[in-house]
Structure formats: structure tokens, C-alpha cells
TORDREN-505238 format. One line per field, with one value per residue (C-alpha): residue in three letters; chain; z negated, x negated, y negated. Coordinates in Angstrom, 1 decimal. Example, Ala and Ser with C-alpha at 12.3 -4.5 7.8 and 13.67 -1.06 7.14 Angstrom:
2
code: ALA, SER
unit: A, A
Z: -7.8, -7.1
X: -12.3, -13.7
Y: 4.5, 1.1
//
This chain:
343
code: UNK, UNK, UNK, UNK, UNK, UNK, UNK, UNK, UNK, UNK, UNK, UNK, UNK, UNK, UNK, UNK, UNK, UNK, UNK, UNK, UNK, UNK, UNK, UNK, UNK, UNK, UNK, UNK, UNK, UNK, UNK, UNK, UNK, UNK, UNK, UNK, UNK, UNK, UNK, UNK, UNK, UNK, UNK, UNK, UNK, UNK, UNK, UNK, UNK, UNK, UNK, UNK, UNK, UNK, UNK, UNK, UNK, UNK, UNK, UNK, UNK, UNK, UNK, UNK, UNK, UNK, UNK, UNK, UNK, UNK, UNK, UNK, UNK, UNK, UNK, UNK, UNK, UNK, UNK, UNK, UNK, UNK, UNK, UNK, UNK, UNK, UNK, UNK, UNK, UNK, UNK, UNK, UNK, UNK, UNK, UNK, UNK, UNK, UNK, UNK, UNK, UNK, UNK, UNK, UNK, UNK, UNK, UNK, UNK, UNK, UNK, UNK, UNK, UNK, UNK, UNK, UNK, UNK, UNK, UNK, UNK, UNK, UNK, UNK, UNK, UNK, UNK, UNK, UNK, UNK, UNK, UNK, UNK, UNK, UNK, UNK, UNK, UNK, UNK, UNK, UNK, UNK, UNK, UNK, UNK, UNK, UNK, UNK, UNK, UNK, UNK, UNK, UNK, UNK, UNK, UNK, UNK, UNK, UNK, UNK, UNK, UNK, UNK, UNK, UNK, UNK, UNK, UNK, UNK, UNK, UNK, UNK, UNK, UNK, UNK, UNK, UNK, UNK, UNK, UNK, UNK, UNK, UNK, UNK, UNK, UNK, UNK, UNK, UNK, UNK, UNK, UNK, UNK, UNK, UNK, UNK, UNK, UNK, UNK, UNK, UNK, UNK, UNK, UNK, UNK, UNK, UNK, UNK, UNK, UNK, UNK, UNK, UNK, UNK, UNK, UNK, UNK, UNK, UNK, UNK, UNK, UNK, UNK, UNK, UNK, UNK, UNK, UNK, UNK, UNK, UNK, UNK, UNK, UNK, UNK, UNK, UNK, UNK, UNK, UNK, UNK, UNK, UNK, UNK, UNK, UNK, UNK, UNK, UNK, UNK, UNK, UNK, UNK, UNK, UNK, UNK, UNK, UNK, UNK, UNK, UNK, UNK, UNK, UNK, UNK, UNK, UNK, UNK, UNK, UNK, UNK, UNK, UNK, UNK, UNK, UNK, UNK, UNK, UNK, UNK, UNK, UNK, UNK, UNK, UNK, UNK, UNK, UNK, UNK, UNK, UNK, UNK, UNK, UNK, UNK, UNK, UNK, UNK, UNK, UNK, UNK, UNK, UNK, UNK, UNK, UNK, UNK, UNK, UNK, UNK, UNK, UNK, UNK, UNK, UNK, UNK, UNK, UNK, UNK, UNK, UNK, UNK, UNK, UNK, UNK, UNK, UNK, UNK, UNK, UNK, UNK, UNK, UNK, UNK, UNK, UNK, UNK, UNK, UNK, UNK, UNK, UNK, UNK
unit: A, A, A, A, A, A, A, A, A, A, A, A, A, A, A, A, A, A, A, A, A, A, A, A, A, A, A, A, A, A, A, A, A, A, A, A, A, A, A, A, A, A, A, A, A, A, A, A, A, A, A, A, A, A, A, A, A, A, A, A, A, A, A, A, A, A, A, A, A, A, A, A, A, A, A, A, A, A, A, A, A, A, A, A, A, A, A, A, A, A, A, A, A, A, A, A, A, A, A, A, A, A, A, A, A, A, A, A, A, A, A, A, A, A, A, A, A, A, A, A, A, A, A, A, A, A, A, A, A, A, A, A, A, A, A, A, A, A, A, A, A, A, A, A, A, A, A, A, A, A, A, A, A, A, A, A, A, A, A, A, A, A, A, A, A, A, A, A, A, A, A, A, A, A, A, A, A, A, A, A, A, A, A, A, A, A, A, A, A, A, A, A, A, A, A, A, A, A, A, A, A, A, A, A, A, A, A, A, A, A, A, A, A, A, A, A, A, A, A, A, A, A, A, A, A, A, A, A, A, A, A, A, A, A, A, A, A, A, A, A, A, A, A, A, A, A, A, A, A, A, A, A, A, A, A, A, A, A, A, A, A, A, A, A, A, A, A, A, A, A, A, A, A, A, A, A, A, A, A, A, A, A, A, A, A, A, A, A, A, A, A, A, A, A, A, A, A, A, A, A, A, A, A, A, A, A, A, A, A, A, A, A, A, A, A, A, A, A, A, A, A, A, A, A, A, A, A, A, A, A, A, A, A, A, A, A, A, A, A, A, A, A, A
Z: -9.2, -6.4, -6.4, -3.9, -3.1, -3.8, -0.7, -1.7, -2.8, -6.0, -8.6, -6.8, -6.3, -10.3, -10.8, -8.0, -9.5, -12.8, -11.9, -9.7, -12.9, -14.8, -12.7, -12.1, -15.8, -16.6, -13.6, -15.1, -18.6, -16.5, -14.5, -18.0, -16.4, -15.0, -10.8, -9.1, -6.8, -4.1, -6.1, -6.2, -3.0, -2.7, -5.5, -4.3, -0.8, -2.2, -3.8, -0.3, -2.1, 1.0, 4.3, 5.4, 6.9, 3.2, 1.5, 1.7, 0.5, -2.6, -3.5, -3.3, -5.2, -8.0, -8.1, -8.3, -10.8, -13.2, -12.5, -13.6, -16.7, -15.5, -15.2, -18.0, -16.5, -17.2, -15.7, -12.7, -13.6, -13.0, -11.5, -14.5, -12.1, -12.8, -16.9, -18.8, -21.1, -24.2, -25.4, -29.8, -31.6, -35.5, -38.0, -38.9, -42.2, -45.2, -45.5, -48.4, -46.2, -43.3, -45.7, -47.1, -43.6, -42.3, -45.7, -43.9, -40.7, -42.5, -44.0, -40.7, -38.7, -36.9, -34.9, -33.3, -32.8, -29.3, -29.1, -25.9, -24.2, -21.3, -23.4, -22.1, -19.4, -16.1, -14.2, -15.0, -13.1, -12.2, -10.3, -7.6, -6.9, -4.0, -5.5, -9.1, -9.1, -8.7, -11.1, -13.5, -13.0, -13.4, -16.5, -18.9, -17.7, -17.1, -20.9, -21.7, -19.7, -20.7, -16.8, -16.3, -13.4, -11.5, -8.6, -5.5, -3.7, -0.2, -0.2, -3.9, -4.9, -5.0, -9.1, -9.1, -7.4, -9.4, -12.5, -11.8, -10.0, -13.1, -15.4, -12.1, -12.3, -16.3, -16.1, -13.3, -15.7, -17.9, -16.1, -15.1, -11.3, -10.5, -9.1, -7.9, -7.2, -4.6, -4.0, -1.3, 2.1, 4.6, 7.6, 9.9, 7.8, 4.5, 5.2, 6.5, 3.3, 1.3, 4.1, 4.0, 0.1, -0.3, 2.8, 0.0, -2.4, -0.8, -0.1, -3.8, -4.2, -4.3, -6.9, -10.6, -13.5, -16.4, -18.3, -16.2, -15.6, -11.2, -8.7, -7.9, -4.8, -4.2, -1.9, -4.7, -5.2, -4.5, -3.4, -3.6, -1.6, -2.8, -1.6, -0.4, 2.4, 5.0, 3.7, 0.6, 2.0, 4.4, 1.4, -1.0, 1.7, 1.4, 3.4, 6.3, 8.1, 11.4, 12.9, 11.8, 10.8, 8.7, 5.7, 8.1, 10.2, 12.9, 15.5, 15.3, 17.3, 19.9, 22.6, 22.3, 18.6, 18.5, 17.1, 18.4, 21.1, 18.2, 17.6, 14.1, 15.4, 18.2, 16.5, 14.1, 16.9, 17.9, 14.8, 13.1, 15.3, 15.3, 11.6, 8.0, 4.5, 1.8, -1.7, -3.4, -1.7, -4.5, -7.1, -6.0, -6.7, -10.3, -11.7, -8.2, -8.2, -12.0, -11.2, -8.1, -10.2, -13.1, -10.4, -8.9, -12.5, -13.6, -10.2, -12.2, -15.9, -16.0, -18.3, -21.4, -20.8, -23.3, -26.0, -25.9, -26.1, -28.9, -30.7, -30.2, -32.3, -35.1, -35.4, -36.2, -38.6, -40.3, -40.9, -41.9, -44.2, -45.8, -46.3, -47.7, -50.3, -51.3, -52.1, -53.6, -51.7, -50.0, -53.7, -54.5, -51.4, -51.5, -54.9, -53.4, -50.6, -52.5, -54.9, -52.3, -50.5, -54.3, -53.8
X: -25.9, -27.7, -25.6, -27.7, -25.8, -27.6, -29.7, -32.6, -33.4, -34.5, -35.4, -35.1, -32.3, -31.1, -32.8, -30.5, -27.6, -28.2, -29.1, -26.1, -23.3, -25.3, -24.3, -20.7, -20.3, -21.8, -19.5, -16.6, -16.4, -16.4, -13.6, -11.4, -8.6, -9.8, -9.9, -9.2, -12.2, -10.7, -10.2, -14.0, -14.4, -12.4, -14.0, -17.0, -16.5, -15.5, -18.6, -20.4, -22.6, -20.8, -19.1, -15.8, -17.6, -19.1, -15.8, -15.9, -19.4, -18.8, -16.2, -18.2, -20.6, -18.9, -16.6, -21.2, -22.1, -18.9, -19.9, -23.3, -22.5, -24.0, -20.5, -18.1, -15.6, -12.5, -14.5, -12.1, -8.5, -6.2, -2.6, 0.0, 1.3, -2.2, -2.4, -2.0, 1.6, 1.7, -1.8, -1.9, -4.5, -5.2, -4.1, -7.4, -5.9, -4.6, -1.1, -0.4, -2.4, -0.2, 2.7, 1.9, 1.3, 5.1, 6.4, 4.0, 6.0, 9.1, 8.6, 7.0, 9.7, 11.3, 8.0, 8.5, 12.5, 13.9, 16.8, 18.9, 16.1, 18.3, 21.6, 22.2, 20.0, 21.4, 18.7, 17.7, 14.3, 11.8, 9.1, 7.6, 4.2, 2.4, -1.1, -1.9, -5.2, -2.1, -0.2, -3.0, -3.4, 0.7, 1.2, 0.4, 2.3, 5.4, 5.5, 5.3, 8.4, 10.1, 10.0, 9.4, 7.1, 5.5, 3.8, 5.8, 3.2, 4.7, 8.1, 9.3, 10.2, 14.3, 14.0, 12.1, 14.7, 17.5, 16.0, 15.3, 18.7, 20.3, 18.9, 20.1, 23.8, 23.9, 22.4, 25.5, 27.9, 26.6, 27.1, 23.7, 22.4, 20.0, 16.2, 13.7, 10.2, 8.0, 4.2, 2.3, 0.4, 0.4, 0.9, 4.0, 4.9, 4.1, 6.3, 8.9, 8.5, 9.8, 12.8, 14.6, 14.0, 18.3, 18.9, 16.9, 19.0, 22.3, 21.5, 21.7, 24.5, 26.9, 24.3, 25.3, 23.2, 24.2, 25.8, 28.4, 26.3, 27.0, 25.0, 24.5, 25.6, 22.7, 24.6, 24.3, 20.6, 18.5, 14.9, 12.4, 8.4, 6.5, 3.3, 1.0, 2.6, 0.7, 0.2, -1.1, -3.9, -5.0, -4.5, -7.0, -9.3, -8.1, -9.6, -8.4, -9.1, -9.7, -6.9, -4.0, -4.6, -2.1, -2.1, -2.5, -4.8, -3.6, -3.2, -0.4, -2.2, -2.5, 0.1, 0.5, 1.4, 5.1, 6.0, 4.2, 6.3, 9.3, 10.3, 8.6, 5.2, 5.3, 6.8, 4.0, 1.3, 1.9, 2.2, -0.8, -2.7, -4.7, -5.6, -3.8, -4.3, -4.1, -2.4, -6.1, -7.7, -6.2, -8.4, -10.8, -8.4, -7.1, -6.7, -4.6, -2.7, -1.8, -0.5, 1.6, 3.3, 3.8, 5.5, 8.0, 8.6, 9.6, 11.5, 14.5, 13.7, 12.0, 8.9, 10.8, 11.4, 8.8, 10.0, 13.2, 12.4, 10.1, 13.1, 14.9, 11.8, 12.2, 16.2, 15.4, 12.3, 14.4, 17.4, 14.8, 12.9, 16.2, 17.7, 14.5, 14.1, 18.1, 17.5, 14.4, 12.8, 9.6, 7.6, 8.2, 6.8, 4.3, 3.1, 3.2, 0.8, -1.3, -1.8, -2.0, -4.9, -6.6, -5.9
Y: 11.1, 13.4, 16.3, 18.9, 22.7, 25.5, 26.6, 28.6, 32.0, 34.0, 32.1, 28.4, 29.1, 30.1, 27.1, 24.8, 26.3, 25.4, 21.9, 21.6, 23.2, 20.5, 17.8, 19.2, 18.6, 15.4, 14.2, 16.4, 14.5, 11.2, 12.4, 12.9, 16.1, 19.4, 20.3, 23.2, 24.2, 22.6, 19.3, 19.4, 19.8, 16.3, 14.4, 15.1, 14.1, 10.8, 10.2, 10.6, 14.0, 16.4, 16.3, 18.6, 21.5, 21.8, 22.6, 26.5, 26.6, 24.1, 26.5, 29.7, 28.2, 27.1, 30.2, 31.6, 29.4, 30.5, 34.5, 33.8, 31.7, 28.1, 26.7, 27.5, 30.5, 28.3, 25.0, 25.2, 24.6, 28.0, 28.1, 29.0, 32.0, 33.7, 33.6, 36.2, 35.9, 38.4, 37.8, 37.1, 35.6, 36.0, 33.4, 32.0, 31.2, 32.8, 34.0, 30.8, 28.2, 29.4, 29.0, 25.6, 24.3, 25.7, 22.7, 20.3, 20.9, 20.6, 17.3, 16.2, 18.1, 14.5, 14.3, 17.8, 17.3, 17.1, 15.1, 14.1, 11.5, 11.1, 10.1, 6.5, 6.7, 6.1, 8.4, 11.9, 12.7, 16.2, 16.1, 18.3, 18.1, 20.4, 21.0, 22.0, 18.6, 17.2, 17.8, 17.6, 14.3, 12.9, 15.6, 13.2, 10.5, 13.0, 13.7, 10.6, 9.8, 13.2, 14.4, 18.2, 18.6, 21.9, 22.9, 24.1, 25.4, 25.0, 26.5, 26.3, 30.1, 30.7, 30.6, 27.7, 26.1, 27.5, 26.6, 22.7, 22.2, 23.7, 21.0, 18.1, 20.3, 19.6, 16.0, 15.2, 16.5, 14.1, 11.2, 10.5, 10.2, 12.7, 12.2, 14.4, 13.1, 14.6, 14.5, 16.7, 16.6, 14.2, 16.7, 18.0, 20.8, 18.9, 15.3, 18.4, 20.3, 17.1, 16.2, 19.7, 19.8, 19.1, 21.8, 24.2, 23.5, 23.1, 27.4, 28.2, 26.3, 29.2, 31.2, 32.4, 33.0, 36.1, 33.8, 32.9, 29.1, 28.2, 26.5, 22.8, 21.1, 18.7, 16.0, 13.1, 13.8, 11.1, 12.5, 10.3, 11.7, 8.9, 10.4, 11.0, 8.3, 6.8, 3.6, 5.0, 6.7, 3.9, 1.2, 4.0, 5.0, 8.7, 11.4, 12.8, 16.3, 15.6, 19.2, 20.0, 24.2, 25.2, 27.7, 30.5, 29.3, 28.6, 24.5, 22.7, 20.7, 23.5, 23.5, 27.9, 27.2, 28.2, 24.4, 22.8, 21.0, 20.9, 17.3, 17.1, 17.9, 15.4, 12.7, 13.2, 13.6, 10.0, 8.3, 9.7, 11.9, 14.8, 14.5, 15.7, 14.3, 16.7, 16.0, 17.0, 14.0, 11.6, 12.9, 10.7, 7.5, 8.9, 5.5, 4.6, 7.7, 7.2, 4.0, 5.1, 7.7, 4.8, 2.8, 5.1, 6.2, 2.9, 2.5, 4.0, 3.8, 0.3, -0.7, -0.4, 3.5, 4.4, 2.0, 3.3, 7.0, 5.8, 4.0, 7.5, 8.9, 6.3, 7.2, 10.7, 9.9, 7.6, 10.4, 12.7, 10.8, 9.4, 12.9, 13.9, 11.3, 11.4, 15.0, 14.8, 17.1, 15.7, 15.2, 18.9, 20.4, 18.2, 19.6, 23.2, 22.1, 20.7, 23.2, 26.0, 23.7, 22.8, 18.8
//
């Protein structure tokens, strides 16, 4: 696929935008999940279409091609901070219809259930994850496994952190050992990010929620950065920025920044170099990066972890179902459903 940026003026250059939103969608369905712009930025960079210094441009002009309607507006995947909460839609059915299909759920009620999926388990795990591309692409798998996942974004917010070590405080009262996973940049202040992740913690440990619910002391958490590591990205041919400018612009790599000569940095200056790897460069491996988070999954729940959550399913289809049919209830609602929907 020739992928060319946008370059001209007037109407050739309507007419390169267009040709390049057509080309970011045909390679969008191939892809299969949705990128932020920056996420584009990588994938295309993989496929040898741009170079580094081509990143802020790629993102102007796709943020250009969604203005002007070539790119669909909600092409780019959005941060869950920015959306809108409060908005109601219309029932695009009739008030009976919507009533017939509230019986359906109730006969169909075991696949919407939560029970406990950690009771028996020996390992309760979240997962952080430091770009939203990123998170994206392990989602899927997370649900699968039952594992709540989010974006930290740098420095996780104080109620993030309060929230997810609330769950870890609950799962150590019941018995289980706690995990949290970890996925962000290869840089100084990224690998630091993930190694003072319990000093975060251990801070709230002496917070208290309205209903009386106390903080969690973190020493018995096992944390777990699985990537992106170094290895990793040399293994996967992963990108890497040749500086080391951080979120606010300014060198680690320079000797007036004020860390610069702080153990960290150095340490990191002769192990890697000059050079960062950010987490948005694995979209270009998703199959590899899928199967890393698979891994370190199965690290503590073991390939049968899906089996066994699905046995957990059958157990409350089979109560369900039983109750149901001892009762005589499912053939009754049935009839009402149908007759609401004319079968």
C-alpha cells in the first residue's frame, strides 16, 4: 500500500487527503482494534510509509482529514477521561417489545451473572497499562481472563490508585495473593514509573473511603512490568527514538537537565543509550504483543484459566435453567414473547 501525506494545495490537495483517509481505512479494517493518532504514527512507521520527524504532521493530518469528513470523526480512538457521561438515547423500540425483551433477559439472565471468578484462585490480578493503543489491544484478552485494566497515563491519579488497591486490599482478605501487571515506555522515567509503583501505594495506605472501607498496605504485592523490556523490543524489532525528551520537552540526555546525573538516568545511559522506546511502538507487532500479555497472564492462572471461569458459567446456567424448569416458568414467558413479537 503507498500511503503518501498530503502535501499540496487547493484542490490536490482535497484530493491527497481523501486518497490518504482511504488508505488509512482499508489498512484500519486489516489492523482489527482502533489507534489513537499517535498509534498511527507507529503503525505506520512499521510499514516503512514514514520516518520519526513525520509523526507531528501524520497527526495533524489525520486530526484534518476527521474536521473535513474524509476520516470518520471517531476513526481515532478517544481517552475515556474525554467522553461525555449523562448522554440518553431513545428506545428504538416499543414500550411491549422493550418489555418482552427484559423476559428474554430473565430466562437468559445466567449469561450476564457475575459471580466470584477469583474464588479458588490463588492469584487475583489488574493491569496497568501506560498508553490507551495499548490498552486497546490487551482489553480483550483482560475480559477474557476477568482482569480490570486502565490507562495510567504517567503518574496514575490518587483515586485511581485508591480504587485498584481497594479491590488488591479485598482480594488479600480473601486469601488470594495479589498481582498487578504493568506495561509502558522503555525510557528512565518510564522503567521508574513501574519500580516506585508500591512507594505510590504504600502513600495511600493510611486513606479512608465514606463508608468507613481503609487503605491497603502494598508490601505483599507482587508487581510484575512485563513490558515493554528490552529484550522485547530487540527480539520484535520495535522502534526506537533516537533522545530521550520527556513529556515536557525537555533532555534527559542533557547534562543541565535537573536529573540528569541522578543514578537512574545514568545507569540507563549506559545500558541503552541515547534512545527511548515508547509503549505505542507495539502496535505494529499486535499478534506478538497479544501473545506476551497471554503469557504473563498464564504466568499465574495457567492455560486452563479460561476453562475454569467457563465451568463457573455452566454452574450458574445449570441452577438457572433447573429453577426455571422446576417452576415452570421458562414456557410461560416464552409465550408472552412471542406473542408480543407475532411468532
Amino acid at each position: 500500500m503507498n500511503i503518501i501525506l498530503p502535501k499540496g494545495r487547493g484542490g490536490n490537495r482535497e484530493l491527497e487527503m481523501m486518497a490518504f483517509s482511504d488508505n488509512l481505512k482499508e489498512l484500519s479494517k486489516k489492523i482489527g482494534f482502533n489507534l489513537s493518532s499517535r498509534g498511527w504514527c507507529y503503525q505506520l512507521e512499521g510499514f516503512g510509509l514514514i520516518t520519526k520527524n513525520e509523526f507531528d504532521k501524520v497527526e495533524k493530518v489525520i486530526n484534518e482529514c476527521r474536521k473535513k469528513g474524509y476520516l470518520p470523526v471517531d476513526f481515532i480512538l478517544e481517552e475515556d477521561a474525554r467522553l461525555f457521561s449523562g448522554v440518553e438515547n431513545s428506545e428504538g423500540e416499543t414500550p411491549l417489545e422493550y418489555f418482552a425483551d427484559y423476559l428474554h433477559t430473565a430466562l437468559y439472565c445466567y449469561n450476564f451473572y457475575t459471580p466470584d471468578w477469583w474464588e479458588d484462585e490463588e492469584y487475583y490480578i489488574q493491569m496497568l497499562v501506560e498508553k490507551i493503543d495499548l490498552k486497546s489491544l490487551f482489553e480483550p484478552i483482560c475480559k477474557q481472563y476477568h482482569i480490570p485494566i486502565a490507562t495510567s497515563k504517567g503518574w496514575s491519579s490518587i483515586i485511581q490508585r485508591a480504587k485498584y488497591s481497594r479491590r488488591f486490599k479485598e482480594a488479600e482478605e480473601n486469601g488470594l495473593k495479589c498481582v498487578l501487571l504493568y506495561c509502558g515506555d522503555h525510557d528512565p522515567d518510564g522503567l521508574r514509573i513501574s519500580d516506585t509503583i508500591r512507594k505510590n501505594l504504600a502513600e495511600l495506605m493510611h486513606v479512608s473511603w465514606n463508608d468507613g472501607f481503609t487503605g491497603y498496605d502494598p508490601s505483599d504485592l507482587i508487581i510484575d512490568r512485563f513490558g515493554l523490556n528490552y529484550d522485547f523490543i530487540v527480539k520484535n524489532n520495535l522502534s526506537w527514538i533516537e533522545n530521550l525528551i520527556t513529556g515536557s520537552g525537555k533532555n534527559l540526555a542533557n547534562p543541565n537537565h535537573n536529573n540528569h546525573n541522578l543514578p537512574y538516568v545514568q545507569e540507563y545511559l549506559k545500558s541503552v543509550g541515547i534512545r527511548k522506546c515508547e509503549a505505542n511502538a507495539l502496535v505494529v507487532k499486535p499478534e506478538e504483543g497479544k501473545q506476551l500479555c497471554i503469557d504473563t497472564i498464564e504466568h499465574y492462572l495457567d492455560h486452563d484459566a479460561i476453562n475454569r471461569f467457563k465451568d463457573k458459567r455452566l454452574v450458574i446456567k445449570q441452577e438457572i435453567s433447573d429453577y426455571l424448569e422446576d417452576k415452570n416458568i421458562k414456557k410461560p414467558l416464552e409465550k408472552i414473547i412471542n406473542e408480543i413479537y407475532g411468532d
